[in-house]
C-alpha positions as CSV (number, residue, x, y, z in Angstrom):
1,X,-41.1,186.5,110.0
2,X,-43.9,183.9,109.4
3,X,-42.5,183.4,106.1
4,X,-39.3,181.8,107.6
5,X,-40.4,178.7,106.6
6,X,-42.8,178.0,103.8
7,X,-44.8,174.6,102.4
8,X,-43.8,174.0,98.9
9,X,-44.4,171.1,96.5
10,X,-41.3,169.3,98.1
11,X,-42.3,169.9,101.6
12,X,-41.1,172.8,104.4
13,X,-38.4,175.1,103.0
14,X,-36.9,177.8,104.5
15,X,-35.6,180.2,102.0
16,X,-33.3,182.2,103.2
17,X,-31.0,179.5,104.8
18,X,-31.8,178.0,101.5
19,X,-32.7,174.2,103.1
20,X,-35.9,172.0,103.4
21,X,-36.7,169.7,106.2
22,X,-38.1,166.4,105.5
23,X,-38.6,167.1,102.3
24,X,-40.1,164.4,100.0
25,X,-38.7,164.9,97.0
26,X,-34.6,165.6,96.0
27,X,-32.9,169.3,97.1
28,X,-29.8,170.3,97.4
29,X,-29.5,170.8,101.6
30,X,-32.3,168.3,103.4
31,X,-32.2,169.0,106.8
32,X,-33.5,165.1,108.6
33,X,-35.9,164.7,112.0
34,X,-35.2,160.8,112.1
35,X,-34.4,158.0,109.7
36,X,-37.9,156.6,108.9
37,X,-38.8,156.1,105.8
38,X,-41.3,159.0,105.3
39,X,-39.1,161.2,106.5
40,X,-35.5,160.2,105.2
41,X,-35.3,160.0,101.2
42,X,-32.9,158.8,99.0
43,X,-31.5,161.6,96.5
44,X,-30.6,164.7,98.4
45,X,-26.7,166.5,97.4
46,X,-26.9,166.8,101.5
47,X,-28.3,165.7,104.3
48,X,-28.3,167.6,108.1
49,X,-29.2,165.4,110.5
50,X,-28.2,164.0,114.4
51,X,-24.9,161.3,114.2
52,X,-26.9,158.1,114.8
53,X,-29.8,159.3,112.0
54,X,-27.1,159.4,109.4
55,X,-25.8,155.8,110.6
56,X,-29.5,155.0,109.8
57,X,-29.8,156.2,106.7
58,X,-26.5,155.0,105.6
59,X,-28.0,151.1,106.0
60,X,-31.1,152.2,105.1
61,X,-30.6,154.1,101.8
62,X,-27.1,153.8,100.4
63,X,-23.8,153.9,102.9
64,X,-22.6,157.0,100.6
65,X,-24.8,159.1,101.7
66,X,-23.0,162.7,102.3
67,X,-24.1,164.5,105.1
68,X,-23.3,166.8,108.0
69,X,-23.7,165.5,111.8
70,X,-25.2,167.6,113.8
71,X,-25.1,166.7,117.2
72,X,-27.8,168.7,119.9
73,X,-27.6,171.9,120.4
74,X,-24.6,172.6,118.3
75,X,-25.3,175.5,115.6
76,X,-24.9,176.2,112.3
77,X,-25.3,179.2,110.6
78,X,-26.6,179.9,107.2
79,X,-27.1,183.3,105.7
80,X,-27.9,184.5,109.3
81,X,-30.6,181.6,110.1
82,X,-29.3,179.8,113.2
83,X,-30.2,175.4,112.7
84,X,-29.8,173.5,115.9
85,X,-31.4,170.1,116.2
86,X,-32.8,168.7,119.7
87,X,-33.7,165.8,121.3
88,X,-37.5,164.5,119.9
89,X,-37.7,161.4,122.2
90,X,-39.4,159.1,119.4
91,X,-36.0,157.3,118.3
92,X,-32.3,157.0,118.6
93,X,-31.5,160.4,116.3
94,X,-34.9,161.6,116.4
95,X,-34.7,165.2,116.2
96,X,-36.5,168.5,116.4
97,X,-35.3,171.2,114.3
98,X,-34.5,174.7,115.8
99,X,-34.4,177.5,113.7
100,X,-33.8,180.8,114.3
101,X,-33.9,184.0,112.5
102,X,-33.2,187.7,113.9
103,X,-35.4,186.6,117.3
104,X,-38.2,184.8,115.4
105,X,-38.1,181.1,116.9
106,X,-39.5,178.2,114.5
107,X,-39.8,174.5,116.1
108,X,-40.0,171.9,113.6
109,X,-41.0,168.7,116.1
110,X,-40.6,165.8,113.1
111,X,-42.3,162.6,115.4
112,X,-41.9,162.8,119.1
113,X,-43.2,161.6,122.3
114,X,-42.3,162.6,125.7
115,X,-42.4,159.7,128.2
116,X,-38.5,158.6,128.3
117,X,-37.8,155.2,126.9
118,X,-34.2,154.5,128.3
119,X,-32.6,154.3,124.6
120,X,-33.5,157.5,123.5
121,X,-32.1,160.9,124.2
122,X,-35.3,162.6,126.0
123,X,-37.5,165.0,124.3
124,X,-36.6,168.5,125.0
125,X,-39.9,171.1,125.3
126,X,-38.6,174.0,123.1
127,X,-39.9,177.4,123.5
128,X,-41.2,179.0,120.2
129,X,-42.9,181.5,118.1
130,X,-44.3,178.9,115.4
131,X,-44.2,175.5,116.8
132,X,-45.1,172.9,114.1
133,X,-46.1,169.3,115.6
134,X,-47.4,166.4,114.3
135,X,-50.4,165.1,115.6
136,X,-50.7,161.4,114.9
137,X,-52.1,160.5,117.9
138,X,-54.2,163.6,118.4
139,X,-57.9,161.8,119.8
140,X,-58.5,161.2,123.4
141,X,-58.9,157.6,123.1
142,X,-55.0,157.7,123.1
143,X,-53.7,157.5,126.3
144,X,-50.3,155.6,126.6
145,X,-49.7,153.6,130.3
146,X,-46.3,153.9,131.6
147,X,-44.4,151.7,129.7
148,X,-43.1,149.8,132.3
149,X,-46.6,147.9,132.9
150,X,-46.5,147.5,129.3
151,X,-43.4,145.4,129.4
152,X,-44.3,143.7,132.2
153,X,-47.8,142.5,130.3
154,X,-45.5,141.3,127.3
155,X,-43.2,139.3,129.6
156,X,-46.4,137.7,131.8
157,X,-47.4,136.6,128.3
158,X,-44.4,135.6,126.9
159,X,-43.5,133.3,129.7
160,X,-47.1,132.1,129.9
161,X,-46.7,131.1,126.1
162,X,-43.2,129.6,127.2
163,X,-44.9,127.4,129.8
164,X,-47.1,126.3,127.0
165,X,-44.9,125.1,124.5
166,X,-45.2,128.4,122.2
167,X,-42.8,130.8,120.5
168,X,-42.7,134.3,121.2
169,X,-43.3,136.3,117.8
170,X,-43.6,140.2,118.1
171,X,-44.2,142.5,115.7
172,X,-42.2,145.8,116.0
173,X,-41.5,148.3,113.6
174,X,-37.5,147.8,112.7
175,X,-36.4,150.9,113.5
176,X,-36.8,152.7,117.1
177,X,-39.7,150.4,118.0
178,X,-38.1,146.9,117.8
179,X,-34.5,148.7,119.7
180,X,-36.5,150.1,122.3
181,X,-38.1,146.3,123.1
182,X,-34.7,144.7,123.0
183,X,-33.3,147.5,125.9
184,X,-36.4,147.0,127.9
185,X,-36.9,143.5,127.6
186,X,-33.3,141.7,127.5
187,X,-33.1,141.9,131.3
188,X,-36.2,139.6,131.8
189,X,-36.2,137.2,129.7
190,X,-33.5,134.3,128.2
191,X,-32.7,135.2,124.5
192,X,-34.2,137.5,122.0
193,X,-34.0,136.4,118.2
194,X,-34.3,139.5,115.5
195,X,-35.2,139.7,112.3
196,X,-31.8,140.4,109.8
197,X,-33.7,143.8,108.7
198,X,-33.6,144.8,112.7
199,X,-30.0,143.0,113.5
200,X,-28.5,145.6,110.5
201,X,-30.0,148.8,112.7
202,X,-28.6,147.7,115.6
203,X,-25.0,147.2,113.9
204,X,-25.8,150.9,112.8
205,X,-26.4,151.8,116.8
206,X,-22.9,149.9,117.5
207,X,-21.2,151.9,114.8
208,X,-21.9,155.1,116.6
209,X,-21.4,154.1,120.3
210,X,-25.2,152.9,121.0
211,X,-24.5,149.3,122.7
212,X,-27.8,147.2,122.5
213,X,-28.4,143.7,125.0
214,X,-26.7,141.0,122.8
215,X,-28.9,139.3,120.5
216,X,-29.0,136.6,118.0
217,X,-30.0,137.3,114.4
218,X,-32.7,134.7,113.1
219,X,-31.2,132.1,110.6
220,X,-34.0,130.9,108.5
221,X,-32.1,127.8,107.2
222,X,-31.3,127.0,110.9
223,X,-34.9,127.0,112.3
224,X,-36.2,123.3,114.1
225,X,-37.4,122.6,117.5
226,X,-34.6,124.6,119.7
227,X,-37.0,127.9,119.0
228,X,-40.0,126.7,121.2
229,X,-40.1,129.3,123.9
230,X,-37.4,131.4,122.2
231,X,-38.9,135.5,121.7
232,X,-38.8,136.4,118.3
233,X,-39.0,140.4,117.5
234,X,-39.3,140.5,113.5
235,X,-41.5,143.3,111.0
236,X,-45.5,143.1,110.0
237,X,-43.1,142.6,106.4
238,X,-41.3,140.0,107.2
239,X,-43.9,137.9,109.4
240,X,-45.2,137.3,105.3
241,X,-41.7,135.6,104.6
242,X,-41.4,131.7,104.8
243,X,-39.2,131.2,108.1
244,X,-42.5,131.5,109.9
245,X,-43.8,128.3,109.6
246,X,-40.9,126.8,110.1
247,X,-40.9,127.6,113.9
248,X,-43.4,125.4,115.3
249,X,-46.1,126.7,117.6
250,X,-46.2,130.6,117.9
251,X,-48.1,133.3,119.1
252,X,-47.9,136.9,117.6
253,X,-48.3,139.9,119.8
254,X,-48.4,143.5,117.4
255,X,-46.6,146.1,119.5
256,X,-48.5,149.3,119.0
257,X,-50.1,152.5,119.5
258,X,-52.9,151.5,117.1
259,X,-53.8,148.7,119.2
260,X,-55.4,151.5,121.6
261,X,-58.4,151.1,119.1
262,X,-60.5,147.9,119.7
263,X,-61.2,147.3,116.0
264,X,-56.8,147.0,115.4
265,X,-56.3,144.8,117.9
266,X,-57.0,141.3,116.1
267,X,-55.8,142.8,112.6
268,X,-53.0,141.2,110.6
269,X,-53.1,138.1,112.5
270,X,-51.9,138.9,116.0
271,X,-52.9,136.8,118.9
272,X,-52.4,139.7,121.2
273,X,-51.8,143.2,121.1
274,X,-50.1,145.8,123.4
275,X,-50.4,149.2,123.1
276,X,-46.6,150.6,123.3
277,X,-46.2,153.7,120.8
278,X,-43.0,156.1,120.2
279,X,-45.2,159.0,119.3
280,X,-47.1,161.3,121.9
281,X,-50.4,160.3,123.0
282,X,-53.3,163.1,123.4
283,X,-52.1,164.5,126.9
284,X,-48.6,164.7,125.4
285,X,-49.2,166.2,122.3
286,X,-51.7,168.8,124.6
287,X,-48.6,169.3,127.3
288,X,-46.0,170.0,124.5
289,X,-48.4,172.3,122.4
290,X,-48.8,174.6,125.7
291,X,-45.7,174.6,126.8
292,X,-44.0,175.8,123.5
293,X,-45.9,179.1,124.4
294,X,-45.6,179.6,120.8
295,X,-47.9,182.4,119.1
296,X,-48.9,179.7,116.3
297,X,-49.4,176.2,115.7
298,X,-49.0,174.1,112.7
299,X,-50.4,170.3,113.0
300,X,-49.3,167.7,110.6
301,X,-49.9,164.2,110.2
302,X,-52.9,162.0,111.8
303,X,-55.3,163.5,113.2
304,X,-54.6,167.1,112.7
305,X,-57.6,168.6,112.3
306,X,-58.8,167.5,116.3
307,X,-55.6,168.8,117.6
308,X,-56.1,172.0,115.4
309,X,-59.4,172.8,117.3
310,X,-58.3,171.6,120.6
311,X,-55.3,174.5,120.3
312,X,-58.1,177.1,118.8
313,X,-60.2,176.5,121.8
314,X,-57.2,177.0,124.4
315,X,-56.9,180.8,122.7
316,X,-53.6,179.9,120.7
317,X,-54.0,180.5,116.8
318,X,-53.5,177.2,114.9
319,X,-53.9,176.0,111.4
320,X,-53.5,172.4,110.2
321,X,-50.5,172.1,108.4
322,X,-51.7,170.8,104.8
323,X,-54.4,173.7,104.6
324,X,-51.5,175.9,105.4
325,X,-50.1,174.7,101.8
326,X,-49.7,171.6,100.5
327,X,-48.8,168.4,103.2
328,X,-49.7,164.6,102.3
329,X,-50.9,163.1,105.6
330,X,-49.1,159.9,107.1
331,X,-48.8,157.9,109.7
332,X,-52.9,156.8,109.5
333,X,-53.8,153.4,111.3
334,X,-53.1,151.2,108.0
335,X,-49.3,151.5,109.3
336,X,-50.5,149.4,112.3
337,X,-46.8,148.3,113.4
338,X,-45.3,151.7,114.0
């Protein structure tokens, strides 16, 4: 049974069910943890994913994209492998992958994180006999507060830089990141602008039953004086487009798990930076690893190697995932605004 899923050239593939998850390059059946980029591709005949991480992808790669909605814990069966997907915790849709095969149990995590963030369904600790996590954040230094304080810091600042004259600018990954700040925020302060590139997710949320604080989408012909004060939450990408200095004073505060090392904090520009991740931190990723009591652990992504040993040393066989086969590793602190 530790052959029920395999690392080929196009990523995990689990033969007899005949589907790959993530996979980075086009098949026929792609089973989907969440709707970012490195992990939803264009080009598959199928996709398998939650309800809300199709409504992603639709905006995101092309709004014909065929697919079948699985919602969690429903099943489907192919040639006896059972597929269930369950709640990950990272993002709206994020997903870990259950799959089951004549009593052999293989969790497939995608990105996760297991503090609740009041927009996402909350991850679910699977039990397993080959649990496969990532392990971006996988160093001690990474220790996430509760994220309450963290919102409170960002609000302290932002009316501090309201009382000053100053525009509110943070930088937020589009997708998950820049939702989760709206639904935590929009109680506390006065109006929160959004980038178009967000504003289109959250009409994908809407679509689906996901109802977001109201916003207003940033109208880069329309910008003068009125956006002093105002909170902004906009991409790294798009802090490079014109509309910027067009908005009078600002301050930029990066919104980040990366900003947990000293040397990110300044990068890129940013005035400030708080350290707000959707991914587990080290004592998650240690919690999760232990309490999938599973008899073998894959680590992917970041800093696999370091949770690798970690696992070793608690007596639970573990291999990182890319010596297991073939894996590209992602998610490394260049991508400082996820």
């Amino acid at each position: 049974m530790n052959n029920l899923l395999r690392l080929t050239d196009h990523g995990l593939y689990c033969e007899r069910g005949d589907f790959y998850i993530d996979p980075r390059h086009a098949v026929d059946c792609a089973v989907i943890t969440h709707a970012h980029a490195d992990h939803a591709r264009a080009g598959h005949r199928q996709y398998i994913a939650h309800p809300i991480t199709l409504a992603f992808m639709r905006r995101r790669l092309h709004s014909s994209v065929a697919g079948l909605a699985l919602r969690y814990g429903e099943t489907v069966i192919r040639n006896g492998v059972q597929l269930s997907l369950h709640p990950a915790g990272h993002v709206p849709g994020s997903s870990q992958v259950h799959v089951e095969y004549q009593g052999y149990v293989a969790v497939v995590t995608g990105d996760y994180k297991l503090e609740p963030d009041g927009l996402s369904d909350p991850f679910e600790q699977l039990r397993c006999n080959l649990f496969i996590t990532e392990s971006t954040f996988a160093l001690p230094v990474f220790r996430w507060r509760p994220q309450a304080e963290v919102f409170g810091e960002i609000v302290e600042w932002y009316r501090a830089n309201v009382a000053a004259g100053l525009t509110t600018v943070l930088s937020a990954y589009a997708l998950g990141k820049a939702q989760r700040l709206i639904h935590n925020l929009a109680p506390m302060v006065d109006e929160i602008i959004v980038h178009k590139s967000i504003a289109t997710l959250n009409e994908a949320l809407e679509e689906v039953g996901v109802t977001l604080p109201q916003c207003t989408t940033l109208n880069p012909t329309r910008l003068n004086a009125s956006t002093v004060g105002s909170l902004i939450i906009a991409t790294s990408q798009a802090l490079r487009e014109g509309w910027v200095g067009r908005i009078g004073p600002y301050r930029i505060g990066a919104i980040s798990g990366w900003m947990a090392l000293p040397q990110m904090s300044n990068r890129r520009g940013a005035d400030r930076g708080f350290v707000l991740s959707d991914h587990a931190d080290w004592p998650g990723l240690q919690q999760a690893v232990k309490a999938s009591e599973a008899e073998f652990v894959l680590a992917s992504h970041g800093y696999s190697d370091v949770l690798v040993r970690w696992s070793r040393e608690q007596g639970m066989a573990a291999e990182e995932l890319d010596k297991w086969g073939k894996e590209e590793k992602e998610g490394q602190p260049e991508d400082l605004f996820r």
